[in-house]
N, C-alpha and C positions, 0 to 999 in steps of 0.2 A: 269428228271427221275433218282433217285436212283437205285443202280442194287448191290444186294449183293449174290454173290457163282455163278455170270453167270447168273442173273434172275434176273427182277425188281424188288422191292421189295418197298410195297406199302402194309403195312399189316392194318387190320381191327383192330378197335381204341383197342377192349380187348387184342390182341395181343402185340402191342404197348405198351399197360401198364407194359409189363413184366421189359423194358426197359429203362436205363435212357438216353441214348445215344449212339454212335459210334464212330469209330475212320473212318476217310474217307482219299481216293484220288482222286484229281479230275486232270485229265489230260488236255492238252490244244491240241486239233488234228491239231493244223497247225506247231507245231514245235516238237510235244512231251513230254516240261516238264509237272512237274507234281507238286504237293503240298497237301502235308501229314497236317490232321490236325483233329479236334474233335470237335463234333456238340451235342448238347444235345435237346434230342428230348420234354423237356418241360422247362418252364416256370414260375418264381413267380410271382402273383402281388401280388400288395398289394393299396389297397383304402383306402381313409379316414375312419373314425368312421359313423357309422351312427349317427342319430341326439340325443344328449342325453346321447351318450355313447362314452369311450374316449379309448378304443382297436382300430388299425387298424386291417383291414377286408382281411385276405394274402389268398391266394388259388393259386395251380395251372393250369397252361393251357398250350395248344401242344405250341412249339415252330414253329417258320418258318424255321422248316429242311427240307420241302420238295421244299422251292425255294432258301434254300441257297448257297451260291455257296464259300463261304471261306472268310476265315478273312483277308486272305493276299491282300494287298490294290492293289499290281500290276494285282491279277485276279480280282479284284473286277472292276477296269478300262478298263479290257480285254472284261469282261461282259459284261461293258456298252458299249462300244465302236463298241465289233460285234456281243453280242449275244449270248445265252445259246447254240445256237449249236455246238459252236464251242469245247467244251468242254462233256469229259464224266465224270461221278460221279460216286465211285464206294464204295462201305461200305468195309470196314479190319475185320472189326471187331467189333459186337454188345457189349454193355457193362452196368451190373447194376448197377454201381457206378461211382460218382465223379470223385473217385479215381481211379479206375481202366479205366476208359477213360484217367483219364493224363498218369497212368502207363503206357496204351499202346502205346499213341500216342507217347512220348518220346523214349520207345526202338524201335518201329520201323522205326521216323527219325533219332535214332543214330547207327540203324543196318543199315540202307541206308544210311548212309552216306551223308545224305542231305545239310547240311554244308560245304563241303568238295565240293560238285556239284552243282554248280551255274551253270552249263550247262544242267544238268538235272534234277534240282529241284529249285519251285520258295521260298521255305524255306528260309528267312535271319534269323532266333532267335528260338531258340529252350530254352524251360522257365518251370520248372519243379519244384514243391513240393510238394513229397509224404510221407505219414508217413507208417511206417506199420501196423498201424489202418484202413487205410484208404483201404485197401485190403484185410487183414484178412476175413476168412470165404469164401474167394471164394478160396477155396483148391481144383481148377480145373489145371490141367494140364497146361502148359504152351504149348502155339501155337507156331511151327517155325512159322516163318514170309519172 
């Protein structure tokens, strides 16, 4: 279960559309750390041509955010090994772009000091390329964090 502002958060698919993803952290409740990271809440495919014709056939679909548990391969083994309970999920921050999911998720592992904390964050690589295209138009205030 996702929880964002202190409430789960499990919105109705027209909702969802608004969004293209979040910035998340998911905590580990038997020691405490944590690991900062960014989920996109959909998906491309893309199929072959149909018969006769030589376009492939792209569209998008929801992604698997609402059983994802993080890219970082040390919770990913955590997971397996005892189980989604052990852990909470919790959203930073919703976001309509690309970009502005990398923009956040990078200052808020380098405002936490995530790097620096190997005792209380499972973060090893912090990986970032933004333009300022890639945010433009969202001339919203900036969030302390």
């Amino acid at each position: 279960m996702w929880s964002y502002k202190g409430k789960r958060w499990d919105p109705p698919k027209e909702e969802l559309k608004k969004w293209c993803g979040f910035v998340y952290e998911i905590t580990d409740l038997d020691n405490g750390k944590k690991y900062i990271g960014k989920k996109s809440l959909w998906s491309k495919v893309t199929r072959p041509p149909l018969k006769g014709k030589k376009n492939k056939r792209r569209s998008i679909k929801e992604s698997d955010w609402q059983t994802y548990h993080g890219s970082s391969d040390i919770v990913k083994t955590l997971v397996e090994e005892h189980g989604t309970n052990r852990f909470t999920r919790e959203i930073l921050r919703l976001c309509e772009s690309l970009g502005e999911m990398s923009y956040y998720e990078t200052k808020i592992q380098l405002t936490r000091d995530v790097l620096f904390k190997p005792d209380e964050y499972y973060n090893s690589f912090i990986g970032c390329r933004i333009h300022r295209n890639h945010i433009t138009g969202k001339k919203k205030k900036a969030q302390k964090i």
